[in-house]
N, C-alpha and C positions, 0 to 999 in steps of 0.2 A: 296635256302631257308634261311631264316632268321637262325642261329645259335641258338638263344634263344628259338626261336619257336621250330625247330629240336628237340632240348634236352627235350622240355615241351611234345611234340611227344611221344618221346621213353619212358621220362618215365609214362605217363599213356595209355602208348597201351598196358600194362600187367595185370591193373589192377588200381583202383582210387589215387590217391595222392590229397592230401591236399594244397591249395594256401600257407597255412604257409610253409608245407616242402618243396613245387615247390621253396619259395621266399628266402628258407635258402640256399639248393641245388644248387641255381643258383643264390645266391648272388644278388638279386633283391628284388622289393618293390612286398608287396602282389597287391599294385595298379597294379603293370607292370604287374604280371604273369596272374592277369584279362583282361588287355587289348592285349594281345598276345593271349589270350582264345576266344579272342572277333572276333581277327583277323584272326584265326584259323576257325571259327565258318562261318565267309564271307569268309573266301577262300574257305569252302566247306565240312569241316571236323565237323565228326558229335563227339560233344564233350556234353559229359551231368557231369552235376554238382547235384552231390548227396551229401548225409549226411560225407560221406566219403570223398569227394573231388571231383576231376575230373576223368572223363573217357572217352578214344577213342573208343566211340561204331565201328565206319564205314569212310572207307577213300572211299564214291561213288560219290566222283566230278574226271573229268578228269581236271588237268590245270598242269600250272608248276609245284608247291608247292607239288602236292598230288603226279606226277611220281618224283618229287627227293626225295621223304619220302619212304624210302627203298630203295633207287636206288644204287645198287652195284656197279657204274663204275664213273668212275671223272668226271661227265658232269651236269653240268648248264641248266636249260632249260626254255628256253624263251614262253612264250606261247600263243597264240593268236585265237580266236573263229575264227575269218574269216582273211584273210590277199589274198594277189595278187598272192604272190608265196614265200615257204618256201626258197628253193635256194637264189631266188633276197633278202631277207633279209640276210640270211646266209652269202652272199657275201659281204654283207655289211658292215656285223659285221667283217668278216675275215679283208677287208680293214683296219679297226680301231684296228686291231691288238690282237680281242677276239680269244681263242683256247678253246677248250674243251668244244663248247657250242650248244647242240638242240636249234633248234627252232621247234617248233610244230602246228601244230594247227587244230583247228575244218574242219577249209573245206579250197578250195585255189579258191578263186573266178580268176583266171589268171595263174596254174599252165600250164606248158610245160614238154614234155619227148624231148626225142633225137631228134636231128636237126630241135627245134623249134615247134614240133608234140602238140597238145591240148592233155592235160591230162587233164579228168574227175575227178574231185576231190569234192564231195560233202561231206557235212557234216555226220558226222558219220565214215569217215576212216581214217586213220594213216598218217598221212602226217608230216613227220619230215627230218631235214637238219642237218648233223652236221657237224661242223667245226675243221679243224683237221690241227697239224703245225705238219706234220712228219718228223723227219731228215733221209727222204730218196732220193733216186734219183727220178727224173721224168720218167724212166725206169720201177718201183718199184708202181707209183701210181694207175694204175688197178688192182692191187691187193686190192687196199679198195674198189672197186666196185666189185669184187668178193665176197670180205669178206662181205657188206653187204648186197649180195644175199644171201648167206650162213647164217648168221644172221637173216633173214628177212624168210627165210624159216624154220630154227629151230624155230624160233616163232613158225611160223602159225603150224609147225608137232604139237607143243605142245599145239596148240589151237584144236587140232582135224584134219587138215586139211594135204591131202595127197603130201604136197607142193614139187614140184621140180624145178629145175635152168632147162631154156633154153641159152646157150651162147645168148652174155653173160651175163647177169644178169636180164634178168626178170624171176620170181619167176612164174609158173604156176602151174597147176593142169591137171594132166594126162585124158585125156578121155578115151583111147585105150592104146591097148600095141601097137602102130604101129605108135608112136610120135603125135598122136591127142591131144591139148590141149588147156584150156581156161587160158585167163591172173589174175592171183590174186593181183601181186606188181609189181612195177617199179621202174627202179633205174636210177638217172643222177647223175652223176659227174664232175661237173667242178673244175678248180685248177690256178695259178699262181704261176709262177717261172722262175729260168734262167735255163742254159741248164747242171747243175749240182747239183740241189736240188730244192724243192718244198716250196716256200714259204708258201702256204696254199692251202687245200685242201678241198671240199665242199663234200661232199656226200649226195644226196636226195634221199628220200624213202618215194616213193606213194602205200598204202596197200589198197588195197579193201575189209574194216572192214564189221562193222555193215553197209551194205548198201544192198538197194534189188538190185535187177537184174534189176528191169523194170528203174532202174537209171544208169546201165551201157552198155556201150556199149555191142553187142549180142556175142563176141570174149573175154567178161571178164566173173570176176567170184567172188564169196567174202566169206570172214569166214561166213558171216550170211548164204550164201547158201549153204556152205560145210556142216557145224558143227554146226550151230545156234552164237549166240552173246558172242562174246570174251568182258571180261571185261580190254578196250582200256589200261588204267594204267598200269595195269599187263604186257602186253603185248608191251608197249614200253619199259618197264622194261627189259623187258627178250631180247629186242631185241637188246638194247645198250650196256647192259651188253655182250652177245655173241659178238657183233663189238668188242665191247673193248676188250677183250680177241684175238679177231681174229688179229686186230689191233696188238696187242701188240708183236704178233706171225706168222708173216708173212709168215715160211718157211710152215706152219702148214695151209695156205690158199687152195693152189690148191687140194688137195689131200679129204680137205671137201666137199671143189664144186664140185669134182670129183665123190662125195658120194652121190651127191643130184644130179646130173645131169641126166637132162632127154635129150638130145642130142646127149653126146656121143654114139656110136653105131647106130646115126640114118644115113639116105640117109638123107644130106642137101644141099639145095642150101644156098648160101652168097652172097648177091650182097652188093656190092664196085661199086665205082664212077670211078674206071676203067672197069672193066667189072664182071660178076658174075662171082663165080667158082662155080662147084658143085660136090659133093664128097658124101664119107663118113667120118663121125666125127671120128678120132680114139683116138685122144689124143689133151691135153693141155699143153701148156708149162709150163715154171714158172713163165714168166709174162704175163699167160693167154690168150696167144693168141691159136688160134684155129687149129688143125691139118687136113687136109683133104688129104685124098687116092681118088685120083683123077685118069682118065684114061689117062692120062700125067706125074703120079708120085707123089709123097707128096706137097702139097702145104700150109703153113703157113697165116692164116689169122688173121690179128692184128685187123681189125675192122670193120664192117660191120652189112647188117641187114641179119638173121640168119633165114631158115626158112626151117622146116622139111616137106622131102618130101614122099607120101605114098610111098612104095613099092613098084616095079611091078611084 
């Protein structure tokens, strides 16, 4: 967001100011602090102009502008009503050497999950990527796809919604006490680097917001049918902010996902492209791979498709 805009923000979301004290404040022409009002106004922000000066009634647009106006975490956001795939731009941007930047958008007319899979992504849900230069190992980087399942589920608990981690990172919602569950969020990761550090790191996150059921697939599920309609803003908010924090806090990752985790303790199968295992979940490492007590002894899963099996 514009700096000048920002500060014209802050100071009439308290209460009205005046074009003359906004133009002394900020060292500007009363012309300019009009035309930033204007632009303010088309971005979406509902600003009224009374005897007193200006005032920020209501921030009810979703775009970039309106999630970086209060946004507690270092991030930039790009934002776009329709686009192909938040990833495929993200990467884009990583290319060109951007860090610390969402990309967002209304819907993904061409989004994908893990190995290629069609993601459903209509308008109305959370579909955001961020771009991330971490100086850590490539060892080290599933850990930011734990942290924004963890993220991405303290959201939605604080939207109303009873969210848990299935290894490893889709965000569901419990049906049963016997690992039954429907999908709410999705998460990909891609990244580039050599075999000692991470050049850049892409994290995508597909939420199943405001959307009905008769538009998702019959295995999903969404805030609107949990809890009714999350106000979108808010709730990117809350969710980059927790990344960032998680981010920032790596050793402080496994131990939340642990906390949200609907998994461990289940009977699961895991199928890998050498052969399934099937166990029970006992435990996660530290760089989140998957524990299984197996009728052959412990066996260690780095990566695979995860899936909880009834009881017998």
């Amino acid at each position: 967001m514009h700096e000048t805009r920002r500060a014209i923000l802050e100071a009439i979301a308290d209460g009205p100011v005046s074009g003359p004290a906004l133009a002394e404040a900020l060292e500007i022409s009363r012309a300019a602090v009009w035309k930033h009002v204007e632009e303010l106004r088309e971005a979406g922000f509902e600003v009224e102009s009374g005897p007193d000066g200006y005032e920020l009634l209501e921030v009810g647009t979703y775009n970039g502008e309106a999630v970086e106006f209060g946004l507690e975490a270092p991030f930039d956001v790009e934002y776009h009503d329709s686009i192909g795939s938040t990833n495929d731009r993200a990467r884009e941007l990583a290319g060109e050497g951007v860090a610390d930047l969402a990309v967002l958008a209304d819907e993904q007319v061409g989004g994908r999950g893990r190995l290629e899979r069609a993601w459903t992504a209509p308008s109305g849900g959370v579909w955001v990527s961020v771009v991330n230069r971490p100086t850590v190992a490539p060892a080290q980087a599933p850990l930011f796809t734990l942290a924004a399942s963890v993220a991405t589920a303290r959201a939605a608990r604080e939207a109303g919604v009873d969210a848990r981690i299935k290894w490893p990172n889709d965000v569901v919602v419990p049906l049963d006490d016997e690992g039954a569950y429907e999908k709410l969020a999705g998460i990909l990761t891609e990244m580039e680097g050599e075999t000692d550090r991470v050049e850049w790191l892409v994290v995508g996150i597909g939420v199943n917001a405001n959307i009905d059921a008769d538009d998702l697939p019959e295995t999903a599920t969404s805030i609107r049918e949990e809890a009714g309609d999350v106000d979108r803003r808010l709730f990117v908010q809350r969710l980059l902010e927790a990344f960032d924090d998680l981010r920032s806090d790596l050793e402080s990752v496994v131990p939340a996902w642990c906390d949200l985790s609907l998994t461990l303790g289940q009977r699961v199968r895991v199928d890998r492209p050498s052969k399934a295992v099937v166990g029970d979940a006992v435990d996660v490492t530290d760089a989140g791979a998957l524990v299984l007590e197996t009728d052959d002894g412990r066996v260690t899963v780095t990566a695979g498709d995860c899936e909880h099996l009834r009881p017998v």
